[in-house]
Structures are given as structure tokens and as C-alpha cells.
Phi, psi and omega in degrees: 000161168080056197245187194065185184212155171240165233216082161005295195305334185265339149300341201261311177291331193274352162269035216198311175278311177301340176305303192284337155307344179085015186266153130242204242262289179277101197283321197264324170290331171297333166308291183332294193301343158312340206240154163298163199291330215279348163283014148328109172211146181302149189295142199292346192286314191268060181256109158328311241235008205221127177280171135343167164261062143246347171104020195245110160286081201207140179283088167294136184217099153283163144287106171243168147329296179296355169192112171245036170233018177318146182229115206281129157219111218254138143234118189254144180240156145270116162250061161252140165072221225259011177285356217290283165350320167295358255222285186295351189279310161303339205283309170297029196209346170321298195298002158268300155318348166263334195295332171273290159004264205292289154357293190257351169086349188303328172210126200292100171051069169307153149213122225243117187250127156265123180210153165243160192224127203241179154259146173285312173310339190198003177245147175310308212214094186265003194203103154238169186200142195259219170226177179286137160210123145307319205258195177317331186285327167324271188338298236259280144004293197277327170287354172247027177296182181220114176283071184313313181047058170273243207105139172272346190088190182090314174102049159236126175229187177244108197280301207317333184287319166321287189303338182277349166317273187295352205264353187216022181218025187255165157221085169258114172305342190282338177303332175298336191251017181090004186217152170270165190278175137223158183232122191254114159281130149241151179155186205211043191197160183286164165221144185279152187278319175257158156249130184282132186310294163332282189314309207285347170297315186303295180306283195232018149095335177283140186237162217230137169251026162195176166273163193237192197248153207258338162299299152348302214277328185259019167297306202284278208351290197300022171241018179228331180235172185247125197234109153259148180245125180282069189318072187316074216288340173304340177264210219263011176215188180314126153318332174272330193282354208259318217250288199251131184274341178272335170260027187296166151293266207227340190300301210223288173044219191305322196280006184286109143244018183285316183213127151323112136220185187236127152288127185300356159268347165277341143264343176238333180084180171009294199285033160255118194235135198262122187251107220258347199223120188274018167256344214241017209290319200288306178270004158269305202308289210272042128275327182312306179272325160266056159231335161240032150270356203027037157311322188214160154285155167300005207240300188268354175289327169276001167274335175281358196277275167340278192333305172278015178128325174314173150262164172318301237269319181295341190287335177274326182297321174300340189240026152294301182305320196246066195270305200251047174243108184264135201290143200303165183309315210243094164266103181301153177234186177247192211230350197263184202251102191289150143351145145293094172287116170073044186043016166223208225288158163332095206248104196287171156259130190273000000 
């Protein structure tokens, strides 16, 4: 996976088309809502559970000639309840988002994984995971999610299964050169404390002789990727209830005994981020990747922003969200040859 490059025209054309065909965008889940929910099953492109043709169940981001820098980036959405929309915000914002990436230098030969995350407890299709791409087939991918808009209800969803996914099912070069991948949670909800054995067979095939633990698990995750979550403050709960455990209010906190879950700064630390405005999703993620490539600054990553297109309101979100986000001590670089960054010249990496 992850050969070609991708191109406005070939975005532009495959929305041109479907227009006239008369589809929309996300096509297969709108098929899906024709059928009973209880026939509802994930698309063969993002099916956790389905090898390869060598027979292998693993998300690859290589290194080729034509991209000897891959740089793996995973974006997962939740689509229960009332996340279903974010989905579509971004998709109409790729040609923003590749355009600062790619353009603009931000990261060296991206390659862009789409996957969703559901509950295992109670929705038809609780995990989808695309592939690594450079090019078109991502769009195409990212267009056959199933917006489910489920839920167990509680402020839990199962993020954990996704992390136990990419934390035993990546193959990345870049790790060979010193550098990690990244991965993006959009959502609005607590992760269950364990990952359940039973689920994770079910969903993607792998057994387990016990349940792990949802810290285990994004412990190894966080030695292969840089992990962020994005919060969605526009959905159905709280900045405390969700983020922080010392700040619930009133909903749920200490007084939550319903299900063992982890709060996302206990896992992530900084990197659980209040996304305040759900338009702004496409431009925090690629502010996000270059301040931690330490391509750009936060000061010139929003003059690139402006450039391509933003509005002010996404641009303040983004850079709210990413106030306290700081690029790693040591950034290893690669070797290849960057974008003209800022109209100017060819820039090697040293």
C-alpha cells in the first residue's frame, strides 16, 4: 500500500461523479440504512478481521523509491451518537488537509489510514480500519465507513479495541529511522479499562488467554505512534467528564460505577486535546503534524492555514487546541527531498 500520490483533480473528479450519479458521498452506508440494522456488516475494505493476500492481518506504511520517507498517519473517528458529522467535515476538507501536509512540507511522503470506532457492547460494525495510502484509494476507503451513530450510551466507547489493533497489527519503516507514526482519536467519550478477549476475537480475529488492560495496551501503541485524541467539544458531554478525572463536574466521575473506564489525560497526557469547533477537525490534525515534525511553528502553521483556505473560526480552533502541544526533545529527520515550503526553495533534511 501506499504507492501514487494524491491530486485535487482526482478528488474533484470522483465528487463530480458521484454527484451525477446521483450517490452520495458516503455511499455504502446509505445503501446500508436501506436493510435491517440486523444485516449491517463492515465494508471488505476496512474489515478488522481480514488478511492480506499473503495472509497476514497487518496495516502496512513502507518505505519505497517512490516514497522513501513514509510517514504513517491513522485518523479514527467515533461514530456513535452524535459524532456521525465529522466524518463528512473532514472528507470536504481533504484537498485542505493534503494541501498543507504536502505543499507546505509538513511531513515527508504521508500516508493516510481512515478507520472508525463504534462500541463492541452494542453496534453492528464497532471497529473499521482502512489501509495506509498515499493516493485516492484512502478517499475511496474513507467513503465506505458505516456512520452508524450507535452506542452503549454511559460516556464510554470502544476506542481500546482500535488501539489494540494498531498496538499488534502495524508494520512501519519509519520506526527503522527513529521515528514514529501517528494516530488520531475524534470523539467525545471515556475508553473501557480493559479490552475484552471475547471482543477482540470476535472483531478481528485474534485470541487472547486473558483480558489486558487499556493502559498495557496504549503503552506498546505509544512506542509505535505519537497518539492523540481529539475531543470533541460540540457532542454529548463535558470537557471533564471525558479528559480529565479531577475535573468531572456533575454527569458522571467518581460517581460512574457502571463500567471500569480510563480517562484520556491518563493516557495521554498533552496530547488530549478540546477540539472546540468540529469544522476545525482538518486543521488542527495537519497543525498538529507539523509542530510535531518540527516543520513549522504554531505562528507559521496558521499563516499556512489562512493560505489554503481556512476561516478565522477554524483557525482559532486549531490553535487553541494546540497551545499546549509541544514537538518531541529530539526529532529525528529523514533524508528525502521536501516541498517548497512558504514559496521557497528546495529544502534537503538533514
Amino acid at each position: 500500500m501506499g504507492s501514487g500520490g494524491w491530486t485535487v483533480s482526482d478528488f474533484t473528479r470522483r465528487a463530480a461523479s458521484k454527484a451525477a450519479a446521483g450517490k452520495p458521498t458516503f455511499d455504502y452506508d446509505s445503501d446500508l440504512r436501506s436493510r435491517p440494522r440486523s444485516s449491517w456488516h463492515v465494508h471488505s475494505d476496512l474489515d478488522p478481521s481480514a488478511p492480506n493476500s499473503l495472509g497476514e492481518n497487518v496495516r502496512e506504511a513502507l518505505d519505497s523509491a517512490e516514497h522513501p520517507n513514509a510517514t504513517p498517519i491513522v485518523i479514527l473517528f467515533d461514530v456513535t451518537g452524535s459524532m456521525g458529522d465529522i466524518p463528512r467535515v473532514l472528507q470536504q476538507k481533504l484537498p485542505q488537509l493534503h494541501g498543507v501536509l504536502q505543499r507546505r512540507g509538513y511531513v515527508e511522503d504521508p500516508e493516510i489510514l481512515f478507520g472508525a470506532v463504534g462500541d463492541a457492547y452494542s453496534d453492528r460494525v464497532p471497529l473499521q480500519i482502512g489501509q495506509f495510502e498515499s493516493d485516492s484509494r484512502g478517499d475511496e476507503q474513507f467513503e465506505h465507513l458505516v456512520l452508524e451513530g450507535g452506542g452503549g450510551g454511559g460516556n464510554h466507547e470502544s476506542y481500546e479495541l482500535a488501539a489494540y489493533y494498531f498496538a499488534r497489527h502495524s508494520r512501519l519503516d519509519c520506526l527503522k529511522r527513529g521515528k514514529k507514526g501517528y494516530l488520531f482519536f475524534i470523539g467525545d467519550e471515556r475508553v473501557y479499562a480493559h479490552i475484552n478477549r471475547a471482543q477482540v476475537r470476535a472483531v478481528i480475529g485474534d485470541t487472547l488467554a486473558e483480558d489486558l488492560t487499556t493502559e498495557q495496551v496504549f503503552a506498546e501503541l505509544q512506542q509505535q505512534y505519537h497518539v492523540f485524541f481529539l475531543f470533541a467539544a460540540q457532542g454529548s458531554y463535558q470537557e471533564g467528564d471525558t479528559l480529565d478525572q479531577r475535573l468531572v463536574a456533575s454527569r458522571y466521575g467518581d460517581n460512574d460505577t457502571s463500567m471500569p473506564v480510563c480517562y484520556w489525560r491518563d493516557l495521554l497526557g498533552q496530547n488530549a486535546l478540546v477540539l472546540e469547533d468540529a469544522d476545525a477537525v482538518c486543521e488542527t490534525i495537519a497543525l498538529t503534524l507539523g509542530v510535531m515534525e518540527g516543520t513549522v511553528t504554531l505562528e507559521e502553521g496558521l499563516e499556512d492555514l489562512k493560505a489554503v483556505g481556512a476561516t478565522s473560526k477554524a483557525i482559532g480552533a486549531a490553535e487553541h487546541a494546540l497551545a499546549l502541544v509541544e514537538a518531541p526533545a529530539t526529532v529525528v529527520r529523514g533524508t528525502g527531498l521536501l516541498p517548497p515550503p512558504r514559496g521557497m526553495g528546495g529544502t534537503t533534511r538533514l
